[in-house]
TIDO-154242 format. One record per residue (C-alpha): x, y, z. Coordinates in pm, whole numbers. Each point is the difference from the previous one (the first is absolute). Layout:
N
xx=X	yy=Y	zz=Z
...
***
This chain:
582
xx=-120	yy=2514	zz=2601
xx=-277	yy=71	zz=-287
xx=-61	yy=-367	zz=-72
xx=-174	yy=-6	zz=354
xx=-276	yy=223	zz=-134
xx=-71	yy=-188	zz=-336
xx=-174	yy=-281	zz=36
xx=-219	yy=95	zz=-360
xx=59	yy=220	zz=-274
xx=-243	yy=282	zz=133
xx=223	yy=-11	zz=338
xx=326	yy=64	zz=-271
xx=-236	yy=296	zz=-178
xx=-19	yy=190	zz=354
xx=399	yy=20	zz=8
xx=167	yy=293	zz=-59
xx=288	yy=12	zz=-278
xx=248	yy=4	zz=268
xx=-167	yy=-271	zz=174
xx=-48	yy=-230	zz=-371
xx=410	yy=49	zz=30
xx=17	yy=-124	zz=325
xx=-218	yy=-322	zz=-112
xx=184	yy=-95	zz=-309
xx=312	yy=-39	zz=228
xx=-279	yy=-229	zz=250
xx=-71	yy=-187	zz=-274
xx=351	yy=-114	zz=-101
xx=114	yy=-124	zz=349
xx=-348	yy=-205	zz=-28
xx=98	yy=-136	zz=-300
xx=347	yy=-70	zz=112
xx=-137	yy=-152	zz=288
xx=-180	yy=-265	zz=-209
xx=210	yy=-36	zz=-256
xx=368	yy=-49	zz=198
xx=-231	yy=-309	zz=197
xx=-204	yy=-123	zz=-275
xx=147	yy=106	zz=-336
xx=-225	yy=161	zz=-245
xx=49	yy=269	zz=-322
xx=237	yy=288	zz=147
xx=115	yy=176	zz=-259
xx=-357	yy=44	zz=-147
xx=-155	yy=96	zz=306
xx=259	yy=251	zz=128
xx=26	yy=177	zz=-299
xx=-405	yy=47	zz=-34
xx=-63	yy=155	zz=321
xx=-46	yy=335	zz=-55
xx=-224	yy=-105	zz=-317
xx=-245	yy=-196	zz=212
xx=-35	yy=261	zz=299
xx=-79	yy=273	zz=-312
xx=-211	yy=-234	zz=-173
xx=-258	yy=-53	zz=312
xx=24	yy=343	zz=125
xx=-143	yy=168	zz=-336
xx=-237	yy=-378	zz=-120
xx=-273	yy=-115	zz=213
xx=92	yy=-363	zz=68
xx=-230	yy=-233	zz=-34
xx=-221	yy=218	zz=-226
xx=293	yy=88	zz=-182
xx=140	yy=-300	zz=-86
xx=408	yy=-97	zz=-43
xx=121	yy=-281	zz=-223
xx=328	yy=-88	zz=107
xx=185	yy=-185	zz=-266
xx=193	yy=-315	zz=123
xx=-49	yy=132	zz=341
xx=347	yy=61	zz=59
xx=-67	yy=371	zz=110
xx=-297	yy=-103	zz=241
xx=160	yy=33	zz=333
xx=-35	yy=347	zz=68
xx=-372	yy=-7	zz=-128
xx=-78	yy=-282	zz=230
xx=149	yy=151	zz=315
xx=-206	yy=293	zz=-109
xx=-329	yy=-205	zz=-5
xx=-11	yy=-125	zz=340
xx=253	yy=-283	zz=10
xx=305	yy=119	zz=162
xx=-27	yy=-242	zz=208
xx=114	yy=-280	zz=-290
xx=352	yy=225	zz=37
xx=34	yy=69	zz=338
xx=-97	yy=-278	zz=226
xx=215	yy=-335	zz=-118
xx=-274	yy=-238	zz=125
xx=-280	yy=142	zz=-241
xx=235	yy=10	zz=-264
xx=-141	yy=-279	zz=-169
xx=-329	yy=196	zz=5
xx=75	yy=202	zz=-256
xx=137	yy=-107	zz=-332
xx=302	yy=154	zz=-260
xx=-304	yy=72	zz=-267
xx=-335	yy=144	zz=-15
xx=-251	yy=-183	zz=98
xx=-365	yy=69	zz=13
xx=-55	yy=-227	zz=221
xx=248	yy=188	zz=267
xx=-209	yy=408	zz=-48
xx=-216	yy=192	zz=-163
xx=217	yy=177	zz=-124
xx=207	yy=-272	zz=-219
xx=-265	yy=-104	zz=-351
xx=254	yy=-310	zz=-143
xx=206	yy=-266	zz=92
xx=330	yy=80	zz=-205
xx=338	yy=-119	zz=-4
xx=90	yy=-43	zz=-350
xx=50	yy=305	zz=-200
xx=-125	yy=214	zz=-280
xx=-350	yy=-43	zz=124
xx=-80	yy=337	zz=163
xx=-124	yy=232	zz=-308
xx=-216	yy=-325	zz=-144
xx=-139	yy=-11	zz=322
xx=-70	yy=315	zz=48
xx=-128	yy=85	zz=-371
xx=-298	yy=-267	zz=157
xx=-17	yy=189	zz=275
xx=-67	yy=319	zz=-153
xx=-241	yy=-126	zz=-280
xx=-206	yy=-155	zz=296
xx=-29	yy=296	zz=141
xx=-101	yy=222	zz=-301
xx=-260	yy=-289	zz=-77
xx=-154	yy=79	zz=309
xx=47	yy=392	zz=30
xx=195	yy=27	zz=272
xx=311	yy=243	zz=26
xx=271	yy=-113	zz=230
xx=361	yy=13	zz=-118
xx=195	yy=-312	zz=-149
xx=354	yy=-57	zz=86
xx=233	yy=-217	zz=-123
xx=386	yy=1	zz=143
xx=265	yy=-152	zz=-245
xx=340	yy=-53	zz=69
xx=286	yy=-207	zz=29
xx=52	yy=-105	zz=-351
xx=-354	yy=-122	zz=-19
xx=-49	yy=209	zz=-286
xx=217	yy=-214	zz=-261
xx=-276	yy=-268	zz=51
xx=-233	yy=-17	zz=-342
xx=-331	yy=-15	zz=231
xx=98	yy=333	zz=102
xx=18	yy=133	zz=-337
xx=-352	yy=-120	zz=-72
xx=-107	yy=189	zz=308
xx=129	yy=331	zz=-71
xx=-125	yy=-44	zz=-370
xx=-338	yy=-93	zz=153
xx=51	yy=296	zz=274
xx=-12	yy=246	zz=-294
xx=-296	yy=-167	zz=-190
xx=-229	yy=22	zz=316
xx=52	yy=333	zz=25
xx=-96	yy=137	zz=334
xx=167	yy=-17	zz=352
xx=245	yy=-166	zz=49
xx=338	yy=57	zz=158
xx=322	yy=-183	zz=-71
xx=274	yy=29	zz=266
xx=315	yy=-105	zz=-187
xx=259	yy=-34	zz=311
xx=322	yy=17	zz=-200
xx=260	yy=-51	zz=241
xx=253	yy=-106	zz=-344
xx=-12	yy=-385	zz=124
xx=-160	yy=-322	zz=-36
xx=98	yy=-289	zz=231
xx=343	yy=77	zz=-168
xx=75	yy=244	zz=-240
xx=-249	yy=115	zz=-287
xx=4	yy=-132	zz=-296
xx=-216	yy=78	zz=-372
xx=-37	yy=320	zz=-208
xx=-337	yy=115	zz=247
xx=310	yy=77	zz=274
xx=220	yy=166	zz=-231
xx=-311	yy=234	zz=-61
xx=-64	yy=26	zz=381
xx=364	yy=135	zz=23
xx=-26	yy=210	zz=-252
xx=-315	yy=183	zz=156
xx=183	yy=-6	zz=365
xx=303	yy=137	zz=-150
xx=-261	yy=273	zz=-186
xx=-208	yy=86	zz=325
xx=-269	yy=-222	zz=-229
xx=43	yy=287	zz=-259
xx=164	yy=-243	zz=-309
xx=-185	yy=-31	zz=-302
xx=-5	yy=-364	zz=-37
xx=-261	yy=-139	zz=250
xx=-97	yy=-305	zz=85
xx=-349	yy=129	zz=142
xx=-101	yy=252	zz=-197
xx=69	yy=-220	zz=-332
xx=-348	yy=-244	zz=166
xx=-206	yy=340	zz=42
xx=44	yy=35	zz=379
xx=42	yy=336	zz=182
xx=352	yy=50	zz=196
xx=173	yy=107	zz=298
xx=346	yy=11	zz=107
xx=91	yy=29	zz=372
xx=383	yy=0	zz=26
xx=22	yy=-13	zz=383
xx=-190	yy=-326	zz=68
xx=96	yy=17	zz=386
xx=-84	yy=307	zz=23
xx=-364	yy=50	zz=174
xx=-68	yy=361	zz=-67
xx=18	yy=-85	zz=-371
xx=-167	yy=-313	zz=36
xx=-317	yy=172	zz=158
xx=-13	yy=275	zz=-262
xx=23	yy=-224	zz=-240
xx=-298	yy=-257	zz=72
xx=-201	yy=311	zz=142
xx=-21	yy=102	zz=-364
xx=-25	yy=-316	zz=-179
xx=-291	yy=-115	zz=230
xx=-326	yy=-36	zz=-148
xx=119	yy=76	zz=-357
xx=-241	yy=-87	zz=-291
xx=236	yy=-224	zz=-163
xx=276	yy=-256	zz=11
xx=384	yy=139	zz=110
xx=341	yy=-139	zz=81
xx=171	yy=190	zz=329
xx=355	yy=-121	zz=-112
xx=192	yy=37	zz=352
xx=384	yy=3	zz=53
xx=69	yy=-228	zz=318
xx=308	yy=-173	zz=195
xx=4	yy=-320	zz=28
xx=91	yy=-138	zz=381
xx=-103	yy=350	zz=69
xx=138	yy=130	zz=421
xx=210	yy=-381	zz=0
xx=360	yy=77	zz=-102
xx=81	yy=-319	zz=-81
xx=-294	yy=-41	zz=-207
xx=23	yy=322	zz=-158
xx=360	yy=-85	zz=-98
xx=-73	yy=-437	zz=-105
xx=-353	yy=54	zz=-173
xx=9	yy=-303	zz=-163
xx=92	yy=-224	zz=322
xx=-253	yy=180	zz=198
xx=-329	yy=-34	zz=-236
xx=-64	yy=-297	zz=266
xx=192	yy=-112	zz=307
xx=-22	yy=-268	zz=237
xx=19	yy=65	zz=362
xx=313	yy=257	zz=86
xx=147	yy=196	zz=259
xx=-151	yy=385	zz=-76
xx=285	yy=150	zz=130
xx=261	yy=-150	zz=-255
xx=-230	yy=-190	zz=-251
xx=251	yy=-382	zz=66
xx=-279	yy=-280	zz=-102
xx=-103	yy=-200	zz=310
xx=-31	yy=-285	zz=-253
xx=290	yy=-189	zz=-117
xx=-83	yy=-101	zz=-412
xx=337	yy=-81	zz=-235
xx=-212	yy=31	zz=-289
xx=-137	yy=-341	zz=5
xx=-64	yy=-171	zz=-391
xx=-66	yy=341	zz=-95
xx=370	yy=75	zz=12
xx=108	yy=-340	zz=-121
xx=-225	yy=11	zz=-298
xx=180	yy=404	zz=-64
xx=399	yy=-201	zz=-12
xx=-137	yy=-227	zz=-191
xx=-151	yy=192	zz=-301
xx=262	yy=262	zz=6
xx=289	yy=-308	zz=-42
xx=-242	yy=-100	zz=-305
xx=-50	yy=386	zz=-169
xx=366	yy=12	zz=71
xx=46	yy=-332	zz=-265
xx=-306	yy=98	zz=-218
xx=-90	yy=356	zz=-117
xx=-323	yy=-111	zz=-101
xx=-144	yy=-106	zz=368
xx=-218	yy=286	zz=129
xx=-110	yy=28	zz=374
xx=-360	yy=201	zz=22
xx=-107	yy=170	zz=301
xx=-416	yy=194	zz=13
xx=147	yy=225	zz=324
xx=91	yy=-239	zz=222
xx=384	yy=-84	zz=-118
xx=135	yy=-132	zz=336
xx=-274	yy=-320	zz=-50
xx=239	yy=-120	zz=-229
xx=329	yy=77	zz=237
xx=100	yy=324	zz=-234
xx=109	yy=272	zz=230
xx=89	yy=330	zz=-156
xx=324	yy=-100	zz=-36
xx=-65	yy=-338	zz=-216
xx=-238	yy=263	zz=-194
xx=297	yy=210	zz=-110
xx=204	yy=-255	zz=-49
xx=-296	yy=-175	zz=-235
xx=-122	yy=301	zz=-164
xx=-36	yy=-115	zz=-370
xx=-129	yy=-350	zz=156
xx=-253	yy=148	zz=263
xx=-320	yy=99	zz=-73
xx=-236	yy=154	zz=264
xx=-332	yy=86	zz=-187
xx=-150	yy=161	zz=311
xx=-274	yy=-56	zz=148
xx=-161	yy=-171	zz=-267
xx=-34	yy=-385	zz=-10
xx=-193	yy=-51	zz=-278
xx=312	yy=195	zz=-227
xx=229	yy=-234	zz=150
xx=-174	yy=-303	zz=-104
xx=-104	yy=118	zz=-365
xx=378	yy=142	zz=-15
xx=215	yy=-335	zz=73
xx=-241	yy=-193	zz=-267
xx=91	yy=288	zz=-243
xx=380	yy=-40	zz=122
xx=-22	yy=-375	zz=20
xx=-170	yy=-21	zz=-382
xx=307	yy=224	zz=-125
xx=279	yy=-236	zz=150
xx=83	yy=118	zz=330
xx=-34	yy=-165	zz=317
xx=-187	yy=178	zz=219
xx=-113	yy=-25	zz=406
xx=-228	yy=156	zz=174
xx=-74	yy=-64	zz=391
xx=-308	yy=159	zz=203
xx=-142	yy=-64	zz=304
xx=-289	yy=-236	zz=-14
xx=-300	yy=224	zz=103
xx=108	yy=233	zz=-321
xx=-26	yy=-262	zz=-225
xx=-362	yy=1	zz=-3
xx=28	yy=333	zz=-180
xx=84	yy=-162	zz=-327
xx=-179	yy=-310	zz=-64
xx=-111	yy=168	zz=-349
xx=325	yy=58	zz=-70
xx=107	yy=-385	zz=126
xx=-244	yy=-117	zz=-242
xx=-27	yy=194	zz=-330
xx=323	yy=169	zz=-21
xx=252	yy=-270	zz=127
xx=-169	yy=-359	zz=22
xx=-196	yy=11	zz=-337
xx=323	yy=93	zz=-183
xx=165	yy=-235	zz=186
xx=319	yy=191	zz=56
xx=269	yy=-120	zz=219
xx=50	yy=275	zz=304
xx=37	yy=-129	zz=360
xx=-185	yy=178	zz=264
xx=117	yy=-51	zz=343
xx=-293	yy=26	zz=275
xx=126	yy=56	zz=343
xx=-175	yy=13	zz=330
xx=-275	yy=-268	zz=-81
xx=-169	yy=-173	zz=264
xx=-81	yy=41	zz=396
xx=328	yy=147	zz=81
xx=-14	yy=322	zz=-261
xx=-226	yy=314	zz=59
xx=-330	yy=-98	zz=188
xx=-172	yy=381	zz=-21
xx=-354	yy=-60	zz=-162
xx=147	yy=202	zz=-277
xx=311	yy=-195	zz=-44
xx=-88	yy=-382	zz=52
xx=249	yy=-202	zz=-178
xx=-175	yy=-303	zz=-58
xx=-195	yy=32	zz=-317
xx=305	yy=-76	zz=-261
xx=9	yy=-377	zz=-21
xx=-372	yy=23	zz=-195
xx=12	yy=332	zz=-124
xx=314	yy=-92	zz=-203
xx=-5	yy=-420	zz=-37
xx=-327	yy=-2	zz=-201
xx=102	yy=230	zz=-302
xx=142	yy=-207	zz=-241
xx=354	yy=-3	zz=-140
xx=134	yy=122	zz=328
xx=211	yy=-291	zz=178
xx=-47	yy=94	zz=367
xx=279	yy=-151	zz=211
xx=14	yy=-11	zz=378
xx=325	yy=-79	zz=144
xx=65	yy=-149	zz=360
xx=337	yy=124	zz=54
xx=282	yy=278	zz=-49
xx=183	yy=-287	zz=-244
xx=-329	yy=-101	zz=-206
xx=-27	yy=360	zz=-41
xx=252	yy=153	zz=-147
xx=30	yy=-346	zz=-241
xx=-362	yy=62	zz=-90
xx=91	yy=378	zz=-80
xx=328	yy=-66	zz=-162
xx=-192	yy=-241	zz=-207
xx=-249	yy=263	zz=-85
xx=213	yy=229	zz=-143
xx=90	yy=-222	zz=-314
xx=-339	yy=-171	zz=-52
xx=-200	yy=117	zz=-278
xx=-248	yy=-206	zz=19
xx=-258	yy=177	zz=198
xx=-49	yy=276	zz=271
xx=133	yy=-110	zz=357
xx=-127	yy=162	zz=304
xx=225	yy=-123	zz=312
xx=-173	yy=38	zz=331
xx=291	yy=78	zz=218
xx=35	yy=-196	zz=332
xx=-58	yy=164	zz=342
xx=6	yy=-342	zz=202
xx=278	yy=-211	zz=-103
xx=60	yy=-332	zz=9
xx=324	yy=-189	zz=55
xx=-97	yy=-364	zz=-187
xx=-216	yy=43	zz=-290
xx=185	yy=-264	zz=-187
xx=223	yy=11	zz=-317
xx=52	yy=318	zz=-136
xx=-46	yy=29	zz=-384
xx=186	yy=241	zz=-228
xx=-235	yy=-52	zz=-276
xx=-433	yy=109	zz=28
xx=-70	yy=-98	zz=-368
xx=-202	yy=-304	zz=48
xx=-298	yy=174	zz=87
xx=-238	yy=-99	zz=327
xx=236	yy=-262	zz=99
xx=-71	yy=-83	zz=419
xx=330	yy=-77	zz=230
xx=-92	yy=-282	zz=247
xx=247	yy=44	zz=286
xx=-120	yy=-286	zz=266
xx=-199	yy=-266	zz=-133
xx=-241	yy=-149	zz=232
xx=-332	yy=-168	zz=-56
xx=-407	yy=100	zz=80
xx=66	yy=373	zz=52
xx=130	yy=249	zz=-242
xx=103	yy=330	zz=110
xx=90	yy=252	zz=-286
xx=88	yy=323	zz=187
xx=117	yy=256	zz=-288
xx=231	yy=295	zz=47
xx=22	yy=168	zz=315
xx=-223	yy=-327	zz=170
xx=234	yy=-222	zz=-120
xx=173	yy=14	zz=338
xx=-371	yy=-39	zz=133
xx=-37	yy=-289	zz=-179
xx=299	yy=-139	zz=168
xx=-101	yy=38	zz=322
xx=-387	yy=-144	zz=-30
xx=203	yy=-323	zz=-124
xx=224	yy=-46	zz=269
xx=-291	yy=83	zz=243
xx=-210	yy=-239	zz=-175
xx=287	yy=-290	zz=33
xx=-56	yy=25	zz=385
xx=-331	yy=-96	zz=-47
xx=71	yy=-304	zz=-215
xx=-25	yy=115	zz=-348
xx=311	yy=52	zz=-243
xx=-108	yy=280	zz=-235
xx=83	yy=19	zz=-389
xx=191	yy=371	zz=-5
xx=-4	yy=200	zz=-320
xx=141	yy=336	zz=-146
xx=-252	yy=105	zz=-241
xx=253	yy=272	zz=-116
xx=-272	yy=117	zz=-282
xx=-297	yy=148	zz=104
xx=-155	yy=79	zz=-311
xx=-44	yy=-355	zz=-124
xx=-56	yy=-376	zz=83
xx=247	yy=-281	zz=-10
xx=-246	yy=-240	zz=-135
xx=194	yy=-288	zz=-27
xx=138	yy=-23	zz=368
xx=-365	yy=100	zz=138
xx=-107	yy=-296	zz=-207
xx=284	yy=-166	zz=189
xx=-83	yy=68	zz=330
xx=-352	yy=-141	zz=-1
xx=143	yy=-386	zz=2
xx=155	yy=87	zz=383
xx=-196	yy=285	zz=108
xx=-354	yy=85	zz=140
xx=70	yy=344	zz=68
xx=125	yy=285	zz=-160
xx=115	yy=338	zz=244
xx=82	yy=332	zz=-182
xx=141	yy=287	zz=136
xx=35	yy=307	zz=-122
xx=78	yy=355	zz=159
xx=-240	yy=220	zz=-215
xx=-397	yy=-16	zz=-19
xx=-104	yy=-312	zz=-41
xx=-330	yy=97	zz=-236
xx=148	yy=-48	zz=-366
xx=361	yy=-127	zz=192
xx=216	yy=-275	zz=-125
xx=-173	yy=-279	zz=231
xx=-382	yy=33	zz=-142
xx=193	yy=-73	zz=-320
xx=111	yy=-338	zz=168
xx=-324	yy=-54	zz=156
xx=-157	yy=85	zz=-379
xx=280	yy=-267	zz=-110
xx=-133	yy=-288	zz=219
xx=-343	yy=87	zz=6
xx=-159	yy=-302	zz=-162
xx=283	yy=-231	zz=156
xx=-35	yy=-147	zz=388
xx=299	yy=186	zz=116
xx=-137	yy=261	zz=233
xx=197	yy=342	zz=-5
xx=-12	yy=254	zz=297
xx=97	yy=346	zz=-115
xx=188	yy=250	zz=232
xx=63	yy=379	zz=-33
xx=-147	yy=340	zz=82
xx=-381	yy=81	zz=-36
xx=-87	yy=235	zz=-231
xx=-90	yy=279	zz=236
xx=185	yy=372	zz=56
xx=147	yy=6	zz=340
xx=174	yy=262	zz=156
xx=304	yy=20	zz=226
xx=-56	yy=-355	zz=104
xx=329	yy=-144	zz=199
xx=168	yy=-277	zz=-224
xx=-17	yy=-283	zz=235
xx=-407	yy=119	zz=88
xx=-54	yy=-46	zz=-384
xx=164	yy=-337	zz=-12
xx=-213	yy=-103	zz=261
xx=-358	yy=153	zz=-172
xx=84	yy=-182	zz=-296
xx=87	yy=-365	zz=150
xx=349	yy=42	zz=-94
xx=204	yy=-108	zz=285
xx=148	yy=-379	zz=-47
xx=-188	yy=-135	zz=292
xx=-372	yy=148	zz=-169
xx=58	yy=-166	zz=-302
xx=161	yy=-319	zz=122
xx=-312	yy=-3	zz=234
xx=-251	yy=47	zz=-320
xx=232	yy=-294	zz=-221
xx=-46	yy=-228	zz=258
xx=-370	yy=41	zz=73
xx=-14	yy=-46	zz=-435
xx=226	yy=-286	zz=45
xx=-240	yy=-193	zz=267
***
C-alpha cells in the first residue's frame, strides 16, 4: 500500500512511477471509504486522481501554489497533504472538510466552494508574487463546467494581460454537474476530438499559450507534461482529457448521478438514504403539466437541473422549454428578464447559497425593469447546505430589500404551488418564491390569488403576544404559541407570507391588543424581515423581539446545534417572551 508512505507531497515525490500507480489506486479506496459513509463529490474526485498525484510530484506544494476551482477535485490533493486521515478513519471525518480550506493546511490558499473563481484568484496570486520578485509557480485547476461561468472569462482575459507565470489546468472531463452546455464546450469538443489541434480556440483567441494532453489518466503523460510547463515565463492552459467517475464503474457509466452522492454501499453504489424527490420532484410534475398547456412557460436551470425535479428524462422530454445556462447564475437571471420582457413565462430555480452570485443582476437587469420572471429559491434556511461556503441563510435580505421584487415565503406544499401557479400569470412584478423545507400542516386559508400586495394571514387570534413566524418558521411559530398557552398566555399567530414588505394596516392593528411583537425568520436576521417590523414599531410601545440566524460564517455546524446557538428552540424563546412579558 503506497498511501502508507505519503503523509506530504515530498513523501509522494520519493515514489517510483510504479509505486505513484500503486497510490492512485490507495487513493480511490480512501475516497470511497469516505464518500460511501459520508457522501461527498465522486465523480469529480475519481476522475482527477491521476492529475493531482502528477501535479505535486513535478510543483513544490506550498511554494508552488494550486487553486482548485470549486474544490470539487480536492480530495486527492488533500490526502496528498497530510490528511488521509479525514478519509480513512470515520471518527475524524468531520476533521476534514469537502473544500479547501486554509484553515485545515498549508498547503490549501482559499476557502472555495462556488465556482469560476480559481484563475481570478490565482491572476492575484501571481501579480503578488511578481510585485515582490519572487518566482514560484501559480496553478490554477478548472474543471467541471466551471468554465461557462463569466468570472472565469475575466480571469483568463486577465491571465493573458499579466503576462507571466501562470498555469491553467483546464480538467475537461466533457461534464458539468450534468451535461455541458454553451458554445465554450462545443469548442472544448472540437479540440478533444482534434488532439487540441482545431483552428478555432477558445484559448489562444485571449493570447494564452496551449497544451493538449489527450490521456488525462494517464500519469506518464501527466508528468511530462507539467515537467515542461513548470516555471515557464508566461501564462498557459494544459487542456487535459479526463473520465469522469474515473476506476468506479458505476460512476464511470451514470456521470451525472455520481457528481455527488450521499452515503452508498461501494460495492453496488444502492443509496443508504431513502429521498422520493421531495418538492423538488413535485415542483418538476407540476411545471411540465403547465409547458404541456402553454408553449410559452420556460423552466431555467445554471447546472444544477435536478433542484427543480428535471431528471434527464423530463429534459428530453422539455427540450424547447428547458433551458440550462450552465454554470452561470448571473445569465440565468439577466436571461428570464429578457424572456419575461418578450412575453414568455419564464422560471428559474437555484439553490440558495448561488443566489448570492447575482445580486447585480437581481437589481439592474430584472428588478429595475420590472419584468415579470419567477425565480424559485430552494434550500433556504437551517436545514439546506451548512459548509462555510454554502450557508443558505443569506436570501431573505439579500433578495427582500431590492425593490420591485415581491418575495413570498410559503408555509406549506399547498401555499406553494398556489403562490407559484399564481406567479406564472402575474405581470405585475418579479416574484421570488422561497420554497419550503419545513412544512406546516395549518397555516390557514389558502389563497389562489397574491395580487393584493403585503397582505398578512392571521391564523389564531389571541391577545398580548404576536408571533409572526414566516416561511419555513411558520411551523416554529406554531409551536412557541402552543408552548406559550401552557404558561398562561394565548398568542396572536400570523403568516406574514411576504417578506419583502410590511402590512401596515394590521401592524397598526395589533398594537390595540398586543405588547409584544415575535418574528421569526429562518435566514440572517441583520437586514431580515423582523428588523423591518421592529423598524415598523419603533416609535410605538409595542416591544418586538427578533429571531433568526446571526450573521456569522459557520461551518459544518449540526442543524439542531445551530438552532440551539441562535436561541431558536420553542422553549429559548418562550423563556425570553416571558421574561419581556414580566
Amino acid at each position: 500500500m503506497a498511501l502508507e508512505k505519503v503523509n506530504s507531497p515530498e513523501d509522494l515525490k520519493k515514489l517510483s512511477r510504479e509505486e505513484l500507480v500503486v497510490l492512485a489506486q490507495d487513493i480511490r479506496e480512501a475516497m470511497l471509504h469516505r464518500v460511501s459513509n459520508k457522501g461527498g463529490h465522486v465523480g469529480p474526485d475519481f476522475g482527477a486522481v491521476e492529475l493531482i498525484i502528477a501535479l505535486h510530484k513535478v510543483f513544490n506544494s506550498p511554494v508552488d501554489k494550486f487553486v482548485f476551482d470549486v474544490s470539487h477535485q480536492c480530495y486527492p490533493h488533500k490526502i496528498i497533504t497530510g490528511r488521509k486521515f479525514g478519509f480513512l478513519d470515520l471518527d475524524r471525518y468531520s476533521e476534514v472538510s469537502g473544500y479547501t480550506n486554509q484553515d485545515e493546511s498549508e498547503h490549501d490558499f482559499f476557502k472555495i466552494g462556488h465556482t469560476s473563481t480559481s484563475v481570478s484568484l490565482a491572476t492575484g496570486l501571481a501579480k503578488a508574487r511578481d510585485l515582490r520578485g519572487k518566482k514560484e509557480n501559480i496553478i490554477a485547476i478548472i474543471g467541471d463546467g466551471s468554465l461557462s461561468g463569466g468570472e472565469a472569462f475575466e480571469g483568463l482575459n486577465m491571465a493573458s494581460e499579466i503576462g507571466t507565470n501562470m498555469i491553467i489546468v483546464a480538467n475537461d472531463n466533457d461534464m458539468s454537474i450534468a451535461e455541458n452546455h454553451g458554445g465554450l464546450y462545443k469548442n472544448l469538443r472540437e479540440l478533444r476530438e482534434s488532439n487540441g489541434q482545431a483552428q478555432n480556440n477558445y484559448f489562444k483567441s485571449l493570447g494564452l499559450d496551449y497544451v493538449y494532453v489527450d490521456k488525462g489518466n494517464d500519469l506518464d503523460a501527466l508528468i511530462e507534461v507539467f515537467e515542461k510547463v513548470k516555471d515557464i515565463n508566461h501564462p498557459i492552459v494544459v487542456h487535459v482529457h479526463t473520465q469522469k467517475g474515473k476506476g468506479l464503474p458505476y460512476a464511470e457509466k451514470d456521470k451525472e448521478t455520481w457528481h455527488y452522492g450521499m452515503p452508498f454501499d461501494p460495492k453496488t453504489g444502492e443509496s443508504k438514504v431513502n429521498y422520493s424527490g421531495g418538492l423538488s420532484n413535485d415542483t418538476a410534475e407540476f411545471l411540465m403539466d403547465k409547458m404541456e398547456k402553454d408553449p410559452t412557460i420556460a423552466v431555467v436551470t445554471s447546472g444544477t437541473p435536478t433542484v427543480l425535479g428535471f431528471t434527464k428524462d423530463r429534459r428530453d422530454k422539455f427540450s424547447k422549454q428547458f433551458i440550462d445556462v450552465g454554470i452561470a447564475e448571473e445569465q440565468a437571471v439577466a436571461m428570464i428578464s429578457g424572456m419575461a420582457k418578450n412575453g414568455g413565462k419564464p422560471i428559474y430555480g437555484v439553490f440558495s447559497t448561488f443566489i448570492q452570485r447575482t445580486y447585480d443582476q437581481l437589481s439592474q437587469d430584472l428588478a429595475i425593469n420590472n419584468n415579470p420572471a419567477t425565480i424559485l429559491i430552494f434550500g433556504g434556511g437551517l436545514g439546506g447546505m451548512n459548509d462555510v461556503t454554502h450557508l443558505c441563510w443569506f436570501d431573505i435580505p439579500l433578495v427582500s430589500n431590492i425593490p420591485n421584487i415581491v418575495f413570498l415565503a410559503p408555509t406549506s406544499k399547498e401555499e406553494y404551488f398556489a403562490m407559484l401557479d399564481w406567479s406564472i400569470e402575474y405581470k405585475g412584478h418579479p416574484v421570488v418564491i422561497r420554497v419550503p423545507s419545513q412544512l406546516s400542516e395549518d397555516t390557514g386559508k389558502v389563497q389562489k390569488d397574491f395580487s393584493d400586495l403585503n397582505k398578512y394571514l392571521v391564523t389564531e387570534k389571541g391577545k398580548d403576544v404576536a408571533i409572526l413566524g414566516l416561511g419555513n418558521f411558520y411551523k416554529l411559530g406554531k409551536e412557541v404559541k402552543e408552548l406559550l398557552k401552557e404558561n398562561g398566555i394565548d398568542a396572536t399567530l400570523i403568516n406574514p407570507r411576504y417578506a419583502s414588505g410590511l402590512d401596515e394596516t394590521l401592524l397598526n392593528g395589533l398594537k390595540a391588543e398586543h405588547k409584544l411583537a415575535v418574528t421569526l425568520e429562518d435566514g440572517v436576521i441583520d437586514g431580515g424581515f423582523g428588523e423591518k417590523i421592529a423598524r415598523f414599531y419603533g416609535a410605538s410601545d409595542m416591544k418586538v423581539l427578533n429571531y433568526g440566524i446571526r450573521k456569522e460564517f459557520t461551518d459544518r455546524v449540526a442543524s439542531d446545534v445551530a438552532f440551539k446557538n441562535n436561541r431558536l428552540t420553542k422553549e429559548q424563546i418562550v423563556k425570553d417572551i416571558l421574561r419581556v412579558m414580566k
